[in-house]
C-alpha positions in Angstrom: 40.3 106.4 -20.0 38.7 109.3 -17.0 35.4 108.0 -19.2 36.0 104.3 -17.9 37.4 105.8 -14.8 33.9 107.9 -13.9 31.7 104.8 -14.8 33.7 102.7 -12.8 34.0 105.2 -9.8 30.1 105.7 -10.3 29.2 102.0 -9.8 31.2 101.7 -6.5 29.0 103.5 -3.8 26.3 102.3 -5.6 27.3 98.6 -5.8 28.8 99.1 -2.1 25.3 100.4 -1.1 24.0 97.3 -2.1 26.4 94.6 -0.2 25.4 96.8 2.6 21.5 96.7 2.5 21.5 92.9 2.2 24.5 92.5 4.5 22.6 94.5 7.2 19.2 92.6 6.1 20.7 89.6 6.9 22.0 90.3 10.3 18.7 92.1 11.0 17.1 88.6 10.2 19.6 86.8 11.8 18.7 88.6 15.1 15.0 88.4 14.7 15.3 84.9 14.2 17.9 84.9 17.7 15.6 86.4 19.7 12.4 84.5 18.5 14.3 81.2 19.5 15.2 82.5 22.5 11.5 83.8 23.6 10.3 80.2 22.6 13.4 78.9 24.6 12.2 80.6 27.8 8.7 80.4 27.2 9.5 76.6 27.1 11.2 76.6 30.2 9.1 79.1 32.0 6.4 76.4 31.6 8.7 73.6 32.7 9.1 75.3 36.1 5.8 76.4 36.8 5.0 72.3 35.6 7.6 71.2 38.2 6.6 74.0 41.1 2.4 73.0 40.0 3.7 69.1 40.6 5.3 70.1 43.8 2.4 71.9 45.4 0.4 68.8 44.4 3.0 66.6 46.8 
């Protein structure tokens, strides 16, 4: 019984360890992948304006 107990108990942190890793890899991607749509975003509209203010100096 403490046998299946201390195998058990070992697994845990290590099993816990590894939800965390990928949990944390995810949300580490998931941010990347935020903040690279949101640089292409404004990069997009950055253009737009200068487009529009180029275009109005032409007028």
């Amino acid at each position: 019984m403490f046998c299946q107990y201390k195998t058990q108990h070992d697994a845990g942190p290590e099993l816990k360890n590894i939800i965390f890793n990928y949990q944390w890899r995810v949300v580490f991607t998931f941010i990347i992948n935020i903040n690279l749509h949101i640089g292409i975003f404004f990069n997009g509209l950055n253009n737009f304006t200068k487009q529009i203010k180029r275009d109005g100096c032409h007028d």
